[in-house]
C-alpha positions as CSV (number, residue, x, y, z in Angstrom):
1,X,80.7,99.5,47.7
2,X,77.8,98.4,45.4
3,X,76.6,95.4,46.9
4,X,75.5,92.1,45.6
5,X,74.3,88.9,46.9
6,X,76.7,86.7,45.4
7,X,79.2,89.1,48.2
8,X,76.9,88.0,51.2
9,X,77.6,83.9,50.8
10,X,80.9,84.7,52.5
11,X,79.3,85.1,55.4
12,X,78.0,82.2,57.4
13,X,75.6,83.4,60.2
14,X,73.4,85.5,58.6
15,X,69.7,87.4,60.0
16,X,67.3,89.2,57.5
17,X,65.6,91.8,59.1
18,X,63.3,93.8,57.2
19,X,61.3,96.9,59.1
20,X,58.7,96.4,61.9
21,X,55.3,96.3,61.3
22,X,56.2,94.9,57.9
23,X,54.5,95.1,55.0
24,X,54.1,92.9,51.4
25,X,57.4,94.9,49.7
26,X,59.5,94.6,52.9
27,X,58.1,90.7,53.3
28,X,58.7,89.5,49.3
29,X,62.0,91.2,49.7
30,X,63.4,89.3,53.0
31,X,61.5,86.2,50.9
32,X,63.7,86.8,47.7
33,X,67.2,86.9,50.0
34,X,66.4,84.2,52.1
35,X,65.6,81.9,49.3
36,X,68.9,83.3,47.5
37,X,71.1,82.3,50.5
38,X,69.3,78.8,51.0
39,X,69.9,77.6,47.6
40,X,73.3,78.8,47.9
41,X,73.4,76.5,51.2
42,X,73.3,79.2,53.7
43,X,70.7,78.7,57.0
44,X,69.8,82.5,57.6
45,X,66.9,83.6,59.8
46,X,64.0,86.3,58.5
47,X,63.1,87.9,61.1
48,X,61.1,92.1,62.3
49,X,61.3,93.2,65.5
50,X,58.7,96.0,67.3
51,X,55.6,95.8,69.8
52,X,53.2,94.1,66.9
53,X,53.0,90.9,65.2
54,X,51.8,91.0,61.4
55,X,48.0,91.0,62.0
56,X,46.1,91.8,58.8
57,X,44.5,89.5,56.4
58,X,46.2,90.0,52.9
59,X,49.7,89.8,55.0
60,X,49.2,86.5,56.6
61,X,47.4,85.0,53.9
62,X,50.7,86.0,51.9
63,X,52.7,84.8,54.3
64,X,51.0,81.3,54.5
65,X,50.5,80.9,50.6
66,X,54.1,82.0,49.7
67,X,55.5,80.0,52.3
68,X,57.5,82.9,53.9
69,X,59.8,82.0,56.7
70,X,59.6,85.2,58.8
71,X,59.5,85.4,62.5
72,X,58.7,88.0,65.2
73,X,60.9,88.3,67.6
74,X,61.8,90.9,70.3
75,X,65.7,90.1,71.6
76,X,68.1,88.7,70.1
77,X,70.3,85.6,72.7
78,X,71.8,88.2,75.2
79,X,75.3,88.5,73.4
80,X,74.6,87.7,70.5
81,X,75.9,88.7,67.8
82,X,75.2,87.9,63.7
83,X,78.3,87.6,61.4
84,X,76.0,89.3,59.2
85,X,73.0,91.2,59.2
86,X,70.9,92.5,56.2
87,X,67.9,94.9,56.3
88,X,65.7,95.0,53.6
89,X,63.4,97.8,52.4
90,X,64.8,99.9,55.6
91,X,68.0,101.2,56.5
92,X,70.1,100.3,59.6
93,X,69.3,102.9,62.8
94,X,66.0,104.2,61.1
95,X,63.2,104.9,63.8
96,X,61.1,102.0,62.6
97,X,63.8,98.9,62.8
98,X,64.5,97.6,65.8
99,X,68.3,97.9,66.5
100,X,70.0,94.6,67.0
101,X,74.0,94.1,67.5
102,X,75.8,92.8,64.5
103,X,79.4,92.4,63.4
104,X,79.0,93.7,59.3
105,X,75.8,95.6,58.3
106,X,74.5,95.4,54.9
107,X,71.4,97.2,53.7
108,X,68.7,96.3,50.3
109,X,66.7,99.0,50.1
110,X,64.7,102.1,48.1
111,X,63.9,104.7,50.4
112,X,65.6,108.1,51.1
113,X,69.5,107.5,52.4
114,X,68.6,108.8,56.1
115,X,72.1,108.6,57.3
116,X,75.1,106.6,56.7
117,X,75.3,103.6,54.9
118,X,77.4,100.7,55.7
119,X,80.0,99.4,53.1
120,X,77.7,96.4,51.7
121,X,74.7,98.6,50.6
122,X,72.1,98.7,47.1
123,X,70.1,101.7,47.6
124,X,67.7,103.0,44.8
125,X,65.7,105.9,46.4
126,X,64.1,106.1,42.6
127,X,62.7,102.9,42.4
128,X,59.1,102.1,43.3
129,X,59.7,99.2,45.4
130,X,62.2,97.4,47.2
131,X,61.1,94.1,45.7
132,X,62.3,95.9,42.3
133,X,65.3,96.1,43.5
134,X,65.4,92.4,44.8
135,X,64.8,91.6,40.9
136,X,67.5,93.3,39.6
137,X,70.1,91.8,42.2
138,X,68.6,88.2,40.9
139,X,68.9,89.3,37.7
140,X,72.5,89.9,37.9
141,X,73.1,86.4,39.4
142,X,71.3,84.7,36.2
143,X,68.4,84.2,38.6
144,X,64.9,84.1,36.9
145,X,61.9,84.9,39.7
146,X,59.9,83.3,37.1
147,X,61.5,79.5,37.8
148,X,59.7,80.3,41.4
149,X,56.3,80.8,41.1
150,X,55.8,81.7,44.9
151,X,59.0,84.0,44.2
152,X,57.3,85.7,41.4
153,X,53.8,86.2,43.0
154,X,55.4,87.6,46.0
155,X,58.0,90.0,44.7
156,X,54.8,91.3,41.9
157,X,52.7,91.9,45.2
158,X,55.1,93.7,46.3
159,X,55.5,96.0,43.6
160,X,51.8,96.2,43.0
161,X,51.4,97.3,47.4
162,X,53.7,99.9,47.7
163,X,52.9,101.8,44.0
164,X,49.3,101.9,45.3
165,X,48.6,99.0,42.9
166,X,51.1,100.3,40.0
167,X,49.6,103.6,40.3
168,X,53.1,105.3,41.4
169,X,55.0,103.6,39.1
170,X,57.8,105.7,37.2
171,X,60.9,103.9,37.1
172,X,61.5,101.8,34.0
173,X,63.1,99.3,36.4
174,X,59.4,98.9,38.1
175,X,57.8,98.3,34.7
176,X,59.8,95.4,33.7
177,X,58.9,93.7,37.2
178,X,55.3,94.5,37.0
179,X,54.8,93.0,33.1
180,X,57.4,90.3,33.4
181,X,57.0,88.5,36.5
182,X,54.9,85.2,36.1
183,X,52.5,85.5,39.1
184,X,49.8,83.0,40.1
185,X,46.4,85.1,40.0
186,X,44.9,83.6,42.4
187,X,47.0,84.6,45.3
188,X,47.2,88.2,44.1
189,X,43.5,88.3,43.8
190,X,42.7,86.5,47.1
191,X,45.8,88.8,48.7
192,X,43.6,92.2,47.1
193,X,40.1,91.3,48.6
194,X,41.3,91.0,51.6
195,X,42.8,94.1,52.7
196,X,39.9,96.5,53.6
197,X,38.2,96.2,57.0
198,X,35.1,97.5,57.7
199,X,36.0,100.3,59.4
200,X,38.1,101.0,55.9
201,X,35.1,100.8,53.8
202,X,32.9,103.4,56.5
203,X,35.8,105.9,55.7
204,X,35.3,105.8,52.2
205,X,31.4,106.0,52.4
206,X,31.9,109.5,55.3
207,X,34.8,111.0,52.5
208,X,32.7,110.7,49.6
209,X,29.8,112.8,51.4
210,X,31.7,115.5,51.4
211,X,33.3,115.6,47.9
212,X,34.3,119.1,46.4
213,X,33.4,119.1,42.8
214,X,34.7,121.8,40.2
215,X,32.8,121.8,37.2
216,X,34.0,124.2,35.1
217,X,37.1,121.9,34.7
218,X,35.3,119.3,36.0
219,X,37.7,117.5,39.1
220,X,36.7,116.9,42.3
221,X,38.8,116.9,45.2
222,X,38.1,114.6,48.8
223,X,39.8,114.1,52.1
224,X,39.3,111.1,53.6
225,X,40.4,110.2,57.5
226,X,43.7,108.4,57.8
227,X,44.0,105.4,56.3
228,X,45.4,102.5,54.1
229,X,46.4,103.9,50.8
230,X,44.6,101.5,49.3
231,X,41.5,103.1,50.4
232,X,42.1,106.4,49.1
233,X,42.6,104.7,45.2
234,X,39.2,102.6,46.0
235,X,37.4,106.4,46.8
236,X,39.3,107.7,43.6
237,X,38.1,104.8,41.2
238,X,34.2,105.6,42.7
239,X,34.6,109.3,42.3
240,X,36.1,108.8,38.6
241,X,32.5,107.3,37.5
242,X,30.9,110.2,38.2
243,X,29.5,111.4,34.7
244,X,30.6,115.0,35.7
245,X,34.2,114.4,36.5
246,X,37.4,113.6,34.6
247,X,40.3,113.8,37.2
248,X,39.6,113.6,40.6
249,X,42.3,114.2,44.1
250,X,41.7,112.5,47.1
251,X,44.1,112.6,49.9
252,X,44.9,111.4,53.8
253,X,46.5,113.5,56.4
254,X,48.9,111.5,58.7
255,X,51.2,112.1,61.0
256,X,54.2,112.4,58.8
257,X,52.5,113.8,55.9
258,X,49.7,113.7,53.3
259,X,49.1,111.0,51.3
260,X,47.7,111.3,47.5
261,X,45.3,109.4,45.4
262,X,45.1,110.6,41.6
263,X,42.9,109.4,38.8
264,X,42.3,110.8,35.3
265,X,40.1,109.4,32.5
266,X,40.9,112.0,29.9
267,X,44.2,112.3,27.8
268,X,44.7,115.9,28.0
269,X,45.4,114.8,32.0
270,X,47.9,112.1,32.8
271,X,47.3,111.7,36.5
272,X,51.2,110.5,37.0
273,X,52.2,114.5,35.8
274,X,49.4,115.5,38.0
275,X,50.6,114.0,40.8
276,X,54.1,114.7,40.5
277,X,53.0,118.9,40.2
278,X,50.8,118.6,42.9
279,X,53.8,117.5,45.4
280,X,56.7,119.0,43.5
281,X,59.4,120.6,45.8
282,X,57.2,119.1,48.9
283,X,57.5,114.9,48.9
284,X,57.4,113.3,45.2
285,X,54.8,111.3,43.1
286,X,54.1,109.4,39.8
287,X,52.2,106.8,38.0
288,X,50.6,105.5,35.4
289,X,48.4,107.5,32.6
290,X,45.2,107.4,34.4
291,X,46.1,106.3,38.5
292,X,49.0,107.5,40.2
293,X,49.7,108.7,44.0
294,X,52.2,110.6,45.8
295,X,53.2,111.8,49.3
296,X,53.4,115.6,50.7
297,X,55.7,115.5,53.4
298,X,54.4,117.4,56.8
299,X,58.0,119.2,57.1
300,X,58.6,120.2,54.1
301,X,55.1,121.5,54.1
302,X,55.6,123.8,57.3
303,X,58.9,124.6,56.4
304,X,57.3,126.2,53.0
305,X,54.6,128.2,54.9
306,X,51.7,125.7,53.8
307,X,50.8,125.1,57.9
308,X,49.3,121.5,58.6
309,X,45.9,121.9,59.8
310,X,42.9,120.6,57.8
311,X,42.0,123.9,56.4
312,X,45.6,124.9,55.8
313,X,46.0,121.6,53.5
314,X,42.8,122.1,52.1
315,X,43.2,125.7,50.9
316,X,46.8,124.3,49.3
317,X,45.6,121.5,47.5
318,X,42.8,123.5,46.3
319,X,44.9,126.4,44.8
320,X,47.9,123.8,43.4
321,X,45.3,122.0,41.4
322,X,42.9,125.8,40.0
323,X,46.9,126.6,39.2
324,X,47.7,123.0,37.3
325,X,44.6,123.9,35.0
326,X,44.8,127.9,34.7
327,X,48.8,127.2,33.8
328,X,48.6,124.5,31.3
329,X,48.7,125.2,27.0
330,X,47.7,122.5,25.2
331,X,49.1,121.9,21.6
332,X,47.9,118.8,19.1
333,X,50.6,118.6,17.0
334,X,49.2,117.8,13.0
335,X,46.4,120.2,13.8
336,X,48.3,123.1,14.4
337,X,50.8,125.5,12.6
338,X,52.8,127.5,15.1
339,X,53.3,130.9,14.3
340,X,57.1,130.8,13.8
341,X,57.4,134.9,13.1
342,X,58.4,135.4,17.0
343,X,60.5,132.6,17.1
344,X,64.2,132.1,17.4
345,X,66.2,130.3,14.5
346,X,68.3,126.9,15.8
347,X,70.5,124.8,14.0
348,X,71.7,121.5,15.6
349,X,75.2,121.1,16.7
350,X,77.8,118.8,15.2
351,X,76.7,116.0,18.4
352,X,77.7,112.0,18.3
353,X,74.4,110.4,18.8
354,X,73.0,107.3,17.9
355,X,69.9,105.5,16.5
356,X,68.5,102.3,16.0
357,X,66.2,100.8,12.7
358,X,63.0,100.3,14.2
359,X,62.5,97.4,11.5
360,X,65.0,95.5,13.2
361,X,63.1,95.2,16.0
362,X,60.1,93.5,14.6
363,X,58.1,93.3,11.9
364,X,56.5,96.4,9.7
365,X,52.9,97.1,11.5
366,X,53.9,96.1,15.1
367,X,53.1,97.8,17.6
368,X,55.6,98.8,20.2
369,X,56.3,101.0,23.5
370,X,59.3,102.6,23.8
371,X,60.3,102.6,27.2
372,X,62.2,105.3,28.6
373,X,62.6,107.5,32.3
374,X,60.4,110.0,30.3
375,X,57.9,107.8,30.3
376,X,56.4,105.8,27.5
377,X,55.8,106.1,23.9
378,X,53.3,104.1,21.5
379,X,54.3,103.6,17.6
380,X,53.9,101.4,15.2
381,X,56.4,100.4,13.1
382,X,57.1,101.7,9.6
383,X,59.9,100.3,7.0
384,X,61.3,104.0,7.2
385,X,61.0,104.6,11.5
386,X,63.7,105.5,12.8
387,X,64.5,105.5,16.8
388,X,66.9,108.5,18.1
389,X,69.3,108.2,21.0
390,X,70.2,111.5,21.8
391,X,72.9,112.6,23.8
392,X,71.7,112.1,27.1
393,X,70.2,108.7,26.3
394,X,66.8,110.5,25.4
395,X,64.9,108.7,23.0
396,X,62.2,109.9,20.3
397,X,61.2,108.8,17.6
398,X,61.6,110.4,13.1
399,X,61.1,108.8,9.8
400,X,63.9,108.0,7.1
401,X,63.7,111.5,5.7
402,X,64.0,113.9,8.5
403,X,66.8,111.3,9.8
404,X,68.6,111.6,6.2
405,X,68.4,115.9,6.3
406,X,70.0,116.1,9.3
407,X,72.2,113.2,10.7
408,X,75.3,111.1,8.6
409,X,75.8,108.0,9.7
410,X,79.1,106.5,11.6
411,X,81.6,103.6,11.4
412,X,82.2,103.7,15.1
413,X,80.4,101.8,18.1
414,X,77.8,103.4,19.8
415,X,78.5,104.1,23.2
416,X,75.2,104.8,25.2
417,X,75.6,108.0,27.7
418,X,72.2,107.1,29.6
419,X,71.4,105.9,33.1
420,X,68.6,103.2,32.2
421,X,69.6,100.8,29.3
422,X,66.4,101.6,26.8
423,X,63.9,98.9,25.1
424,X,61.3,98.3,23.8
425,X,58.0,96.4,24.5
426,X,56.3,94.4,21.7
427,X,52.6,95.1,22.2
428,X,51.6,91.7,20.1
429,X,53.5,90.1,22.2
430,X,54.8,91.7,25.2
431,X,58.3,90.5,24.5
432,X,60.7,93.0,25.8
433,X,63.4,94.2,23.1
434,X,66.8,95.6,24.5
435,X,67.8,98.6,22.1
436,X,71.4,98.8,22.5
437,X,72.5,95.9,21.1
438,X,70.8,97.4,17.6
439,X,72.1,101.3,18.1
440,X,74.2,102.5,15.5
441,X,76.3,105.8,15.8
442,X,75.6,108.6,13.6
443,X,76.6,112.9,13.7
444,X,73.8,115.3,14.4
445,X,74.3,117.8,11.5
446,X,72.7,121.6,11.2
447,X,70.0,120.3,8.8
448,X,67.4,122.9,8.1
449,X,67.6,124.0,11.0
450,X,64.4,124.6,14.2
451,X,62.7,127.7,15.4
452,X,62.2,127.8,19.3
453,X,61.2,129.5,21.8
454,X,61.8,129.3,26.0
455,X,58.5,128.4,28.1
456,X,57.1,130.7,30.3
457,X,55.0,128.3,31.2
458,X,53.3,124.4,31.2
459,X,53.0,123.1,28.1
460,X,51.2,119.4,26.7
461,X,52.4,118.8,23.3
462,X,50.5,115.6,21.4
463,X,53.2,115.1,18.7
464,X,52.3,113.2,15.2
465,X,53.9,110.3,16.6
466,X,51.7,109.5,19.2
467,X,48.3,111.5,19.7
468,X,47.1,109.8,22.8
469,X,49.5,111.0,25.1
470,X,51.7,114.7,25.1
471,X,55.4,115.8,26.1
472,X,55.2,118.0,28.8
473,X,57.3,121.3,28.6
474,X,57.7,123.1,31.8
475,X,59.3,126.8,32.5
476,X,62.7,126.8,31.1
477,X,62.3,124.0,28.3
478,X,61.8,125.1,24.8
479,X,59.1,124.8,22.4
480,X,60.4,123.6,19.1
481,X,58.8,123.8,15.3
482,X,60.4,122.0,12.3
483,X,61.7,124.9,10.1
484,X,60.4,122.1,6.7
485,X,57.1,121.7,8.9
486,X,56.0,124.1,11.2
487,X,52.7,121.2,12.6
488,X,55.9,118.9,13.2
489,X,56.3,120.4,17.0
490,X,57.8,118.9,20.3
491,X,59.4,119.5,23.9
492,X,63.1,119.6,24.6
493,X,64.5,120.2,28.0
494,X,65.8,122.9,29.2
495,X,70.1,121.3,29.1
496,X,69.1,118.9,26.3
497,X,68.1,122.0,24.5
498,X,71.2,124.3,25.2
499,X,73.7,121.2,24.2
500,X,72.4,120.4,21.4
501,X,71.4,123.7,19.4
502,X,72.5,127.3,18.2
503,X,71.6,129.9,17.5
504,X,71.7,130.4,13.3
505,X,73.7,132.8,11.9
C-alpha cells in the first residue's frame, strides 16, 4: 500500500538504513526521516552497512554541518531484530544494502523496482532524487523543509548530487524542490568545492587532450576514465567555451554502464532532448535546456548488438549523435508558412477540456513558466491569454480569439485527468501558482478546423508563443498548421493527436 510516514509512528523500534557507500541523496533522505520520527517522539537509529566508511570530503563535511546522525556499522546484536526497518534511496535485497533481519520492511525510494516490494513502500522510479521524494511525503504531513534550514540545505544537496547538479532534472516534482527549498549557501558552496581530488582533476586535463571535434555541426565529443559524474559536467562546462563548439558529449565507461555529460549553448539544441535520444531504449536521461546527463546501461547495450569495448562505445556514440543532427527539421513558427496543399484536413472532436484565465494568475505583463512533464514554457501574460488543459492534462497556451472559434464554455467542475497537478511559476517573483484551483471546463468544438500531417521524422518546432525553446515531434506525432493561419504551427503526440481530431468530411 502507498506508504506514508505518519503510517511508520506505529512502530516503536525503528532502523533507517539507507545503501552502503552512501552518498548526499541517500544521506539527506535518512536525515529527513530520522528528524520526522524524532519530533514525532520516536528514538530510531540511521545507520549503512558495507566494507567502507563515508570517506570523502563534501560527504563528511555534510555530515558534520547538517548534523546527520548516521553510523557505520557492520552486524546488527546477534538476534536482533527491528520492529521496523526502512531503506531509503535503495530497495530491500538489492546487491549494494547490506541485508539485516527485520520484522516489517518498508522502503523510500526512486530507483528501478528490482524485485518485490514490501507492503509499506513509496517508489517513484521517475523522479530525480530520492530526497524529492522525501519532500513530498513532508509535504503531505503539513511539514515545511524550509522551518529547518539544515533540513532544507541537505535534502537541496541532494537533489542538486544525484541530477549531476540539476542537469538531469525532468520531473516537475524535482523542480519544485530545487527552486523552493531555502538552503544556506554556504554549505552547498563549501559541500561543491570540495568534491574533486586531484587525481579527479588529472582525468579531466588527459580527457580533454583527446577531444573529438565536429565542425561542420560543430560538437565535440570526449571520453574520460571512470569517474565521479561530477567530473564529467566540469570537462563538459570547459569544452562548451571553446569558440568552435555549441553542444558537446562527454562520457565515462563503468562497470555497469556508461555515464553521460551533455551541454548545449544554442537553442536549436536542448541538451536535456539530447540526452534523452542519445540513451533512448538503452538506460534514460534528461535535464535542463543547456546541461543534462544520462546513463547507457552495459546490458542493454550488449543485448542490442552495441558490444562494450572502448571502440565499440565509441563508434555508437559517434553515429547516434551524426544521426540526432542529420534527422532533425527545424521550423520557427511566425517565420514560416507551411505548405498545407499535401496536408490532411482535421477538425477537433466534441472533447471536455478545460482552461484557465491566465489573468487570474497575476497581473497583465508578468512573466510566468508554465510548468508541465513536457517540460517548461515561458509567456507573458496578456488580458486575452488563455491556458489549455487538454485531455490528457497537456497544457499549451492560445489567445481569447482562437479560444472563442473553437471551444464553448461549461457550467460543470473541472475534473483534471493528469498525473502531475500543473502550475505555474511567477518569474517576478518565483511564487509558485497551482492551476487547478482556477481551471474552468469548457467543450472542444470542430472550429475551423487543422491541416496535419504524420512525422517521418524529428521535428523542433519554435511556436509564436515562445521562440527560445521548440516542441519536439518525433516519428509518429503529427505536425499541425492553423487552417485561419497556416505560421500558427505546433507538435501533438502521436494518442493526443488520434483522440482529439478527425478527419473533415
Amino acid at each position: 500500500m502507498p506508504l506514508t510516514l505518519n503510517a511508520l509512528t506505529s512502530y516503536d523500534d525503528i532502523i533507517i538504513q539507507c545503501h552502503d557507500n552512501p552518498d548526499a541523496d541517500a544521506l539527506a533522505s535518512g536525515m529527513a526521516l530520522h528528524r520526522y520520527l524524532t519530533a514525532r517522539g520516536k528514538h530510531p537509529r540511521f545507520i549503512y552497512g558495507g566494507r567502507n566508511e563515508v570517506s570523502k570530503s563534501n560527504l563528511l563535511l555534510m555530515i558534520e554541518h547538517l548534523q546527520i546522525p548516521v553510523t557505520h556499522v557492520s552486524r546488527l546484536a546477534p538476534g536482533y531484530k527491528p520492529e521496523l526497518l526502512v531503506t531509503v534511496d535503495c530497495q530491500y535485497g538489492e546487491s549494494n544494502v547490506t541485508r539485516f533481519a527485520a520484522e516489517t520492511v518498508a522502503v523510500i525510494d526512486h530507483h528501478q523496482v528490482s524485485g518485490d516490494l514490501p507492503e509499506l513502500s513509496e517508489v517513484r522510479s521517475n523522479y530525480g532524487s530520492c530526497a524529492t521524494v522525501m519532500y513530498e511525503l513532508l509535504s503531505k504531513e503539513n511539514i515545511d523543509i524550509n522551518e529547518d534550514e539544515d533540513l532544507a540545505t541537505a535534502l537541496y544537496y541532494g537533489l542538486m548530487t544525484d541530477t549531476g547538479l540539476f542537469t538531469e532534472i525532468s520531473h516537475p516534482a524535482d523542480k519544485d524542490l530545487r527552486d523552493f527549498a531555502k538552503y544556506r549557501p554556504s554549505d552547498i558552496i563549501l559541500f561543491r568545492n570540495s568534491n574533486i581530488s586531484k587525481e579527479e582533476l588529472k582525468i579531466a586535463g588527459d580527457a580533454l587532450k583527446h577531444a573529438r571535434f565536429h565542425d561542420e555541426q560543430s560538437y565535440a565529443v570526449v571520453e574520460a576514465k571512470p569517474c565521479d559524474p561530477n567530473i564529467l559536467g566540469l570537462i563538459s562546462d570547459m569544452l562548451l567555451e571553446v569558440d568552435s563548439v555549441n553542444t558537446c558529449l562527454v562520457y565515462s565507461m563503468l562497470s555497469f554502464g556508461v555515464k553521460i555529460s551533455v551541454r548545449s549553448c544554442i537553442k536549436e539544441t536542448k541538451a536535456s532532448e539530447l540526452a534523452a535520444y542519445l540513451t533512448a531504449g538503452l538506460g534514460g536521461g534528461g535535464g535542463h535546456l543547456v546541461k543534462a546527463g544520462g546513463m547507457l546501461k552495459k546490458d542493454l547495450l550488449v543485448r542490442a548488438g552495441v558490444g562494450y569495448n572502448q571502440r565499440e562505445i565509441a563508434d555508437f556514440l559517434d553515429g547516434r549523435m551524426r544521426a540526432y543532427y542529420e534527422e532533425s527539421e527545424i521550423i520557427y513558427a511566425g517565420q514560416h508558412h507551411e505548405d498545407v496543399s499535401n496536408l490532411s484536413r482535421y477538425i477537433k472532436k466534441e472533447l471536455n477540456i478545460g482552461y484557465v484565465e491566465a489573468a487570474d494568475l497575476a497581473a497583465p505583463g508578468t512573466m510566468i513558466t508554465i510548468r508541465t512533464l513536457e517540460g517548461d514554457v515561458d509567456v507573458s501574460i496578456t488580458p486575452d491569454l488563455v491556458i489549455m488543459l487538454g485531455i490528457d492534462g497537456e497544457i499549451y497556451p492560445t489567445n481569447r480569439l482562437k479560444f472563442n472559434a473553437g471551444n464553448v464554455t461549461a457550467d460543470e467542475p473541472y475534473v483534471f485527468p493528469g498525473e502531475y497537478p500543473p502550475a505555474v511559476v511567477n518569474l517576478t517573483t518565483g511564487d509558485r501558482i497551482e492551476l487547478l484551483p482556477h481551471a474552468h471546463s469548457c467543450k472542444a468544438l470542430g472550429g475551423a478546423g487543422i491541416y496535419a500531417r504524420q512525422l517521418d521524422h524529428r521535428v523542433k518546432v519554435f511556436t509564436a508563443w515562445d521562440t527560445e525553446k521548440y516542441y519536439l515531434g518525433t516519428p509518429g506525432d503529427f505536425l499541425v498548421v492553423r487552417v485561419d493561419d497556416t505560421s500558427d504551427i505546433y507538435v501533438v503526440e502521436k494518442s493526443v493527436f488520434e483522440r482529439s481530431y478527425e478527419l473533415a468530411i
